[in-house]
C-alpha positions as CSV (number, residue, x, y, z in Angstrom):
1,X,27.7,-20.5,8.3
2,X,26.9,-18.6,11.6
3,X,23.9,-20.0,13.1
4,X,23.0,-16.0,14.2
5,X,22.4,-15.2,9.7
6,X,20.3,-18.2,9.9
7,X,17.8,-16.6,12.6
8,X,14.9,-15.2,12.0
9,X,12.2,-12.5,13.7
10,X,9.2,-13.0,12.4
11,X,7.6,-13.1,9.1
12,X,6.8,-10.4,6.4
13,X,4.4,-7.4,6.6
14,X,3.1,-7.7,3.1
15,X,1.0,-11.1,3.8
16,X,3.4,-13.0,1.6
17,X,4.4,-15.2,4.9
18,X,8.3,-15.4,3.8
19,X,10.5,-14.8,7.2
20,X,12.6,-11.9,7.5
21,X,15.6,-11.5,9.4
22,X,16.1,-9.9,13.2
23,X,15.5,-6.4,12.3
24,X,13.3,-6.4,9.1
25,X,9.6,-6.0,8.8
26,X,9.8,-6.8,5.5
27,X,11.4,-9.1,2.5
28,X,13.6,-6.8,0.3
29,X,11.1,-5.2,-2.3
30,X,8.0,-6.3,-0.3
31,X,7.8,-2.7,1.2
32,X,6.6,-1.5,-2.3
33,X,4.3,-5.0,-2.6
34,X,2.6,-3.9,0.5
35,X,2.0,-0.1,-0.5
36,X,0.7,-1.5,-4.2
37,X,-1.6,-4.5,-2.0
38,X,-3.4,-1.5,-0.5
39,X,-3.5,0.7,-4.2
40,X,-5.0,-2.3,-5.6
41,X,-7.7,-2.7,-2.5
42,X,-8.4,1.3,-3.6
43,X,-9.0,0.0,-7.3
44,X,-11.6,-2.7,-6.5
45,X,-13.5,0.3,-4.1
46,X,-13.5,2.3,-7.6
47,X,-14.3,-0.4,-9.6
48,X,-17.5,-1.0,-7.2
49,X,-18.4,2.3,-7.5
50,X,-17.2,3.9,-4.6
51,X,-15.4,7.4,-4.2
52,X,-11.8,7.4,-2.8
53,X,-11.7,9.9,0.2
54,X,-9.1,11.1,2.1
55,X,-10.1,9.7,5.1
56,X,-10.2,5.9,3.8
57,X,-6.0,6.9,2.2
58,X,-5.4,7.9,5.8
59,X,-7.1,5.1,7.4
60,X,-5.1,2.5,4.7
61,X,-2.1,4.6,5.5
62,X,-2.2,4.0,8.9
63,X,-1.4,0.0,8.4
64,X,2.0,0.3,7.3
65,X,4.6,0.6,9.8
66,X,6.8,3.7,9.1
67,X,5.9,7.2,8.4
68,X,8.1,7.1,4.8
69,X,5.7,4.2,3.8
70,X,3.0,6.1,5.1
71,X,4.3,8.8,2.4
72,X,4.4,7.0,-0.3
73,X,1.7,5.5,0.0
74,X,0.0,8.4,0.1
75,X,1.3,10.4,-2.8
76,X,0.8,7.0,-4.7
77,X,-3.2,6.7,-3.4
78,X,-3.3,10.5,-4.2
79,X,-1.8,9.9,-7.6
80,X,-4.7,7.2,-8.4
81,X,-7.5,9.3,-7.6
82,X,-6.2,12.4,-9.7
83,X,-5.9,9.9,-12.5
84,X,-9.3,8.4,-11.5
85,X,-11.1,12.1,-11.5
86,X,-9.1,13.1,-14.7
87,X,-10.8,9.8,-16.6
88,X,-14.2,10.5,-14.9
89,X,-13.9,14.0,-16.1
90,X,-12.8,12.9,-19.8
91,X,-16.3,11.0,-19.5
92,X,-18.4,13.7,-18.0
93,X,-19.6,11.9,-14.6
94,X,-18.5,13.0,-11.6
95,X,-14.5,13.3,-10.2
96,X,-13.5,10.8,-7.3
């Protein structure tokens, strides 16, 4: 094997700690464990009771490294708290 495969940069954004290769910031498929890390962090603020704002999906948007992981997280943080006013409506309290 070449001994240039084996090498590698650094370890993976998402927190799992796996090493990715010379030009990768992440694992394969750990992109999208990252963006759904940071979806679930947006779930325990709801389930404490707290309002998702735009500023705090901007703010958790900011941590990933490229502006199309920025998008979709984004739409998928904008997607929870539709779905998160929708069922607060259903109930009659107040929309996120």
């Amino acid at each position: 094997m070449n001994a240039k495969a084996l090498k590698t940069s650094g370890t993976c954004n998402c927190g799992c700690g796996d090493a990715t290769g010379p030009k990768a910031m992440y694992r394969p498929g750990h992109d999208a464990r990252h963006v759904s890390s940071l979806i679930a962090y947006l779930e325990n603020d709801v389930a404490d009771g707290k309002k998702i704002t735009a500023r705090e999906i901007a703010s958790l948007a900011k941590q990933l490294p490229s502006a199309p992981l920025q998008a979709k997280f984004t739409r998928a943080a904008q997607r929870f708290a539709a779905n998160v006013a929708a069922k607060s409506a259903e109930k009659g309290g107040e929309a996120a």
